[in-house]
MMTF fields as JSON, N, C-alpha, C and O atoms, coordinates in Angstrom:
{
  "mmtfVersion": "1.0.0",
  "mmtfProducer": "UNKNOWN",
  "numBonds": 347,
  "numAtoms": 348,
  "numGroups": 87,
  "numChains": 1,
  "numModels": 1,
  "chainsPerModel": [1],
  "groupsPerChain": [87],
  "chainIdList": ["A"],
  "bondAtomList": [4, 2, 8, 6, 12, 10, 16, 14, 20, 18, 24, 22, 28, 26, 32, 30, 36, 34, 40, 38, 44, 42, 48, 46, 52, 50, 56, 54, 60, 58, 64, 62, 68, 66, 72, 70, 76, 74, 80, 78, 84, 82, 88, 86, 92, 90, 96, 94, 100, 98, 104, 102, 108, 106, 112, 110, 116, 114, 120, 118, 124, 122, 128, 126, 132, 130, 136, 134, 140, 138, 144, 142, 148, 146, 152, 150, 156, 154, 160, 158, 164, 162, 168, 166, 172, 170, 176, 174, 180, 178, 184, 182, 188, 186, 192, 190, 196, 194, 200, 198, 204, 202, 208, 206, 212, 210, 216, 214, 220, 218, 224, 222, 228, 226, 232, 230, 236, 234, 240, 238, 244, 242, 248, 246, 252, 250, 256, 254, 260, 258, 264, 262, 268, 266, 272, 270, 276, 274, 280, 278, 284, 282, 288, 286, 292, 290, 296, 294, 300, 298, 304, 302, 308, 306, 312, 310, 316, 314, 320, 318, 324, 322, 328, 326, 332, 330, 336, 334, 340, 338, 344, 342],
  "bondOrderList": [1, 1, 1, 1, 1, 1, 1, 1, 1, 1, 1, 1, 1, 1, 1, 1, 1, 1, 1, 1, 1, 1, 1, 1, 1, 1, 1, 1, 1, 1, 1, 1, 1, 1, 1, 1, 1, 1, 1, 1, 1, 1, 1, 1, 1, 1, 1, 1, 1, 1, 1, 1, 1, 1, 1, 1, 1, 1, 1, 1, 1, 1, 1, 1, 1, 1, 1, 1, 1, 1, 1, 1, 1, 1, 1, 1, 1, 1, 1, 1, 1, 1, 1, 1, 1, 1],
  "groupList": [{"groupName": "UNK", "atomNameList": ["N", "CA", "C", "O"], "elementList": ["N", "C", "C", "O"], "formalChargeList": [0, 0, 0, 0], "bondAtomList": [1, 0, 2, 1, 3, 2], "bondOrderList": [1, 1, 2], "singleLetterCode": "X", "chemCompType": "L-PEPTIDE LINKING"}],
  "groupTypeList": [0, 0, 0, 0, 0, 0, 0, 0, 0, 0, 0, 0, 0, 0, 0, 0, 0, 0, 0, 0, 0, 0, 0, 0, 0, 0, 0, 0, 0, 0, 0, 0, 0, 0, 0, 0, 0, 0, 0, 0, 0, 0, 0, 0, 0, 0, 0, 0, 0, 0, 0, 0, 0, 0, 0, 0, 0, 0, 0, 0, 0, 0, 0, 0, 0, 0, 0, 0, 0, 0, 0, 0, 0, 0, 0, 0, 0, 0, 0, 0, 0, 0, 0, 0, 0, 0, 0],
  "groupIdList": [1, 2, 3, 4, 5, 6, 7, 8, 9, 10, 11, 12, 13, 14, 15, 16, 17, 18, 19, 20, 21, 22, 23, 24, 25, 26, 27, 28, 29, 30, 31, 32, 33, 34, 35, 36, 37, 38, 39, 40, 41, 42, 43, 44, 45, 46, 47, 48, 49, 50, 51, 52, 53, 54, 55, 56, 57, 58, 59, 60, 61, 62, 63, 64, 65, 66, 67, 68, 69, 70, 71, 72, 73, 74, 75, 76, 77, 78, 79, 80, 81, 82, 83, 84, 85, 86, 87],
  "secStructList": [7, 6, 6, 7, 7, 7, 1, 7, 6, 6, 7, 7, 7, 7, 7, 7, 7, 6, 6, 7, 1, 7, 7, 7, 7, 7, 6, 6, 6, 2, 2, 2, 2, 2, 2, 2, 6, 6, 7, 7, 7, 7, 1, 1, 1, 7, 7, 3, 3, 7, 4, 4, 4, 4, 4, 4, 7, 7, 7, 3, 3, 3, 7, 1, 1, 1, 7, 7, 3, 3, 3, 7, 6, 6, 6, 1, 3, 3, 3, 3, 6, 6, 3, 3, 3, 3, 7],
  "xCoordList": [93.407, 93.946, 93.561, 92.42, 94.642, 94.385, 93.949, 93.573, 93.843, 93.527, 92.256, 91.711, 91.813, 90.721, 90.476, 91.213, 89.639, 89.698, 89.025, 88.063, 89.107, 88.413, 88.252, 87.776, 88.908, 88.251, 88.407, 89.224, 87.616, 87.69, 88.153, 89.209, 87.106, 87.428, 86.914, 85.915, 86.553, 86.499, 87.795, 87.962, 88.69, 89.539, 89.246, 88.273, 89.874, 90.076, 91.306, 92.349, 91.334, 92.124, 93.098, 92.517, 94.078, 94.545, 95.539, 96.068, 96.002, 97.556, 98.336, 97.951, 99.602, 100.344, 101.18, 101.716, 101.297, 101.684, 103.268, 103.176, 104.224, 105.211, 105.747, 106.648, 105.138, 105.695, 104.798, 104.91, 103.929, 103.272, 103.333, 103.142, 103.631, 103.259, 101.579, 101.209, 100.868, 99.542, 98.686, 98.9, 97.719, 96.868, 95.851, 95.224, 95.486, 94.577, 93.549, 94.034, 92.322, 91.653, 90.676, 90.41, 89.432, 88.509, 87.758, 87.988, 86.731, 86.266, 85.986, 86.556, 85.143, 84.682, 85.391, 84.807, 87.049, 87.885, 88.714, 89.35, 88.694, 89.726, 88.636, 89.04, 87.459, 86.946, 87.295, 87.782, 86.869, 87.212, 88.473, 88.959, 88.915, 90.844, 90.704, 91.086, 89.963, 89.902, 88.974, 89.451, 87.765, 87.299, 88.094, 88.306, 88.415, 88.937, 90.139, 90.093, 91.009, 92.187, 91.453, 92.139, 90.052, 90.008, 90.189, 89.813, 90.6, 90.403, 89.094, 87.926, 89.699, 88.192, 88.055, 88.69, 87.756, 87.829, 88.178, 87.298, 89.114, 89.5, 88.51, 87.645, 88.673, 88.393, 88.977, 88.274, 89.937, 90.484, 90.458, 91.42, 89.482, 88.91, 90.04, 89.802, 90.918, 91.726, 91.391, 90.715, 91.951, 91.583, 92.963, 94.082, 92.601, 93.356, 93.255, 92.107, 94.049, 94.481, 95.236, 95.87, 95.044, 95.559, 97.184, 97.576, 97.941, 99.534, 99.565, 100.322, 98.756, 98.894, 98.204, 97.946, 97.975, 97.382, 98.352, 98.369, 99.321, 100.478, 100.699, 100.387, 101.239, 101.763, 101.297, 101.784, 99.901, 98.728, 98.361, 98.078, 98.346, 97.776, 98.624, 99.664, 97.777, 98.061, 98.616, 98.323, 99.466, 100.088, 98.256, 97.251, 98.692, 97.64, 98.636, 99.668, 97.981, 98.718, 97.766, 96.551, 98.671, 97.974, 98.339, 99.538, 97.533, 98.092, 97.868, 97.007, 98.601, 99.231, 99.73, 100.832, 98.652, 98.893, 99.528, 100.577, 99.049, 99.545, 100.143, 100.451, 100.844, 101.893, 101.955, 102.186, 101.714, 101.523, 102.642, 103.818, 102.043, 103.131, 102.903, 101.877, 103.32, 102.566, 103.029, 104.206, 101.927, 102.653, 102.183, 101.036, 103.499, 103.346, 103.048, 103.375, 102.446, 101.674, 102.584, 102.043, 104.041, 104.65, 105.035, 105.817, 104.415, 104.58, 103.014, 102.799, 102.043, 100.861, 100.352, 99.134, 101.058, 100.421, 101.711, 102.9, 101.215, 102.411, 102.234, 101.129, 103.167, 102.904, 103.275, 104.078, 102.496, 102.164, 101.441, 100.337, 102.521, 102.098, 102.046, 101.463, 102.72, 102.329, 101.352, 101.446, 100.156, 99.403, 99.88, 100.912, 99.198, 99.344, 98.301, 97.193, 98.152, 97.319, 97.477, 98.505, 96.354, 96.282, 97.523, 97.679, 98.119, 99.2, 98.172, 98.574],
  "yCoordList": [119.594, 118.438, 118.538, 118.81, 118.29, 118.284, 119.663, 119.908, 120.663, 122.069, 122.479, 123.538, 121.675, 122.05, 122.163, 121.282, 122.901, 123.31, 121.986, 121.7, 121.25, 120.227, 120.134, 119.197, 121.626, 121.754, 123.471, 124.071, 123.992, 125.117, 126.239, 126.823, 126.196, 127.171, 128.027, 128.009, 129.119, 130.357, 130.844, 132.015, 129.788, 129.896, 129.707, 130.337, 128.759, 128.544, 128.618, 128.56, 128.795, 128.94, 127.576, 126.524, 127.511, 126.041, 126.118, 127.131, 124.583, 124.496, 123.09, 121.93, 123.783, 122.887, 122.135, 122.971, 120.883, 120.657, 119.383, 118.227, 120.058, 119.327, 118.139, 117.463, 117.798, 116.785, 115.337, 114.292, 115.633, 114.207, 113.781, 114.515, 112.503, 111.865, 111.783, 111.082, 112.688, 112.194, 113.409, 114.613, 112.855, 114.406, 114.141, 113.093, 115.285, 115.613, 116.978, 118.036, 116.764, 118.05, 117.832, 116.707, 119.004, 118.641, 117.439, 117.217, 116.277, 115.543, 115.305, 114.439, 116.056, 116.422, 116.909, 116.873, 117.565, 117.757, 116.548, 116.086, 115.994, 114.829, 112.982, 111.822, 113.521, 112.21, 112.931, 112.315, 114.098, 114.669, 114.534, 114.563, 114.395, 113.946, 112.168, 111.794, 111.265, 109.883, 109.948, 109.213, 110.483, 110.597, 110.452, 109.471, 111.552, 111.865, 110.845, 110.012, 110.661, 109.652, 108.012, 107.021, 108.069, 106.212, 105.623, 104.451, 106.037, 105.024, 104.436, 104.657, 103.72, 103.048, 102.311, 101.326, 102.126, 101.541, 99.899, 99.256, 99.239, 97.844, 97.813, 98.675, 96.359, 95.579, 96.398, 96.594, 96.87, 97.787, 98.678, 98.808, 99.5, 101.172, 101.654, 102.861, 101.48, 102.384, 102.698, 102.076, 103.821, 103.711, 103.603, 104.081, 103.004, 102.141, 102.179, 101.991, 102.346, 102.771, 101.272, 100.561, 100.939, 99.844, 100.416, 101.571, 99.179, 99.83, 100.123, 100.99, 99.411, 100.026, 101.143, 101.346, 101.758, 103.473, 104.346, 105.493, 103.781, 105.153, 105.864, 107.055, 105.272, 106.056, 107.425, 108.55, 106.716, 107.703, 108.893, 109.995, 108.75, 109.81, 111.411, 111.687, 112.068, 113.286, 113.815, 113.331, 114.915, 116.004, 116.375, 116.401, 116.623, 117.593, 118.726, 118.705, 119.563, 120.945, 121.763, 121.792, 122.692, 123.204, 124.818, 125.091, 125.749, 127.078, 127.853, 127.708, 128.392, 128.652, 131.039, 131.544, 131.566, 132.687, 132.854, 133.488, 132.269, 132.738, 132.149, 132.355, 130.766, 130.145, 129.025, 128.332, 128.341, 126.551, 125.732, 125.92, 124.709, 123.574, 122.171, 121.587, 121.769, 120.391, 119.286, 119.069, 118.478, 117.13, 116.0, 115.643, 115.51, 114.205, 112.677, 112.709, 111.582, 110.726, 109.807, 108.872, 110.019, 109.498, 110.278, 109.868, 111.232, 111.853, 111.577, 111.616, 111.316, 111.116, 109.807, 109.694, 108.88, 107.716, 106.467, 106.494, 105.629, 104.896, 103.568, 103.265, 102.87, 101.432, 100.842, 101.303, 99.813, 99.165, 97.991, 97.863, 96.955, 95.646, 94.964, 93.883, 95.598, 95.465, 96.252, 96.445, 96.883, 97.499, 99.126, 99.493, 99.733, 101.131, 102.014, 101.821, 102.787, 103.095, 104.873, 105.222, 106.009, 106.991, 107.579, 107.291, 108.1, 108.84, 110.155, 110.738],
  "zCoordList": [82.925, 82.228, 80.761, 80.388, 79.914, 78.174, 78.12, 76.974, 78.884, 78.193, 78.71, 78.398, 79.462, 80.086, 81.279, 81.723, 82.738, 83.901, 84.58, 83.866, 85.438, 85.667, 87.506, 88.147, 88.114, 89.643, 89.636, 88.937, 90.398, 90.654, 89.199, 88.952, 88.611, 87.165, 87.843, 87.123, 88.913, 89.318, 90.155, 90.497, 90.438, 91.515, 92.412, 92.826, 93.254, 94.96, 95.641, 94.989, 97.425, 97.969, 98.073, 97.808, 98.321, 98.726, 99.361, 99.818, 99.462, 100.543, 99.919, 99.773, 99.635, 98.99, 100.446, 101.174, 100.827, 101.683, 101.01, 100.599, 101.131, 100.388, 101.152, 100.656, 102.56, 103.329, 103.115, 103.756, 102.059, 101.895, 100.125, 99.156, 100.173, 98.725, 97.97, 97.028, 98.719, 98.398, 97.466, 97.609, 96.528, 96.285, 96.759, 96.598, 97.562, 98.217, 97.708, 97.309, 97.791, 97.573, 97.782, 98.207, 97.547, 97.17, 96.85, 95.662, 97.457, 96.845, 95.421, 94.757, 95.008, 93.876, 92.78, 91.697, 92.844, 91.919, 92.039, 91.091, 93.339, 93.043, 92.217, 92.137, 91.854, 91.844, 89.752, 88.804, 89.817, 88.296, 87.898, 86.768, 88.87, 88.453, 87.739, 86.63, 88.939, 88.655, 87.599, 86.736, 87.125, 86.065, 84.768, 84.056, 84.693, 83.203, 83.399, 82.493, 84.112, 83.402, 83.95, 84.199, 84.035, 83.614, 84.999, 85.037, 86.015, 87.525, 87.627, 87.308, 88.124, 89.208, 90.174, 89.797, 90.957, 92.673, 92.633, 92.061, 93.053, 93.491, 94.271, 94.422, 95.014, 96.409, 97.361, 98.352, 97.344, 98.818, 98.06, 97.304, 97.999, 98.327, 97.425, 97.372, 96.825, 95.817, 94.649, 93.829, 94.585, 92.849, 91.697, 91.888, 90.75, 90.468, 88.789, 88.386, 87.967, 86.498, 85.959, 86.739, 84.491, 83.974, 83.857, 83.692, 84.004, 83.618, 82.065, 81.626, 81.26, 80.177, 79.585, 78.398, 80.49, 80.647, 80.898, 80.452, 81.721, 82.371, 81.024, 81.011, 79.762, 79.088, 78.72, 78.608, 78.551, 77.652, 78.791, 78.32, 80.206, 80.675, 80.319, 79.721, 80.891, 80.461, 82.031, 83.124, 81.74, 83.21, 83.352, 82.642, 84.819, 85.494, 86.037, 86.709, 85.537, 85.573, 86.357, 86.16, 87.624, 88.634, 88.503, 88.554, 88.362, 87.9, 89.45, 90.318, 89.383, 91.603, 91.188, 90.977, 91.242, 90.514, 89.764, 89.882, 88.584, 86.898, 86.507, 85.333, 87.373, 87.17, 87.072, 88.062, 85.489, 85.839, 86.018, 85.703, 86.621, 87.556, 86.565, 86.915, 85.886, 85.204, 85.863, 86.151, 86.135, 87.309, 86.278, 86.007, 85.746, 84.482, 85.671, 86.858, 85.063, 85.312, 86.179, 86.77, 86.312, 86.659, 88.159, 89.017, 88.168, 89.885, 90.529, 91.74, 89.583, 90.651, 90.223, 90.088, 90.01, 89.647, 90.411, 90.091, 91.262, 92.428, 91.681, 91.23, 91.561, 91.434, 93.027, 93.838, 93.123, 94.589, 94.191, 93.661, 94.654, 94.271, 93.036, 92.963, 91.834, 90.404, 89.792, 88.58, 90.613, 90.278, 90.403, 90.963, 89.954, 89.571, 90.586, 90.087, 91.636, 92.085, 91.721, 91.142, 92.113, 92.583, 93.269, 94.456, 92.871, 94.588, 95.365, 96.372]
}
């Protein structure tokens, strides 16, 4: 994110699973995901971004051998309920 490695900077194995709306990974790269763009946990266990944040976030870009994928804020970020959650 912004140019910098923020899970697995040695490389890891993974699995892109295209039948779900969700990101999934790693604990620890996905809490560095909610880190850097500003989430933070509601009353029901979500995590949860101001709407007047969508604009500003940045793509998280996933490099899949040699090859980056950039996923803009508007594919991993759901509105639900008025609020804006995690996808």
């Amino acid at each position: 994110m912004n140019g910098k490695t923020i899970a697995c900077s040695k490389g890891c194995q993974a699995i892109v699973d295209t039948g779900t709306s969700l990101l999934t990974g790693p604990t620890s790269a996905i809490a560095n995901i909610q880190s850097d763009i500003g989430a933070s946990e509601n009353s029901d266990d979500e995590m949860v971004v101001s709407c007047s944040a969508i604009s500003s976030l940045p793509d998280i870009v996933f490099t899949i051998n040699g090859v980056q994928y950039p996923v803009p804020p508007s594919a991993y970020i759901l509105q639900v309920r008025g609020l804006w959650t995690i996808h």
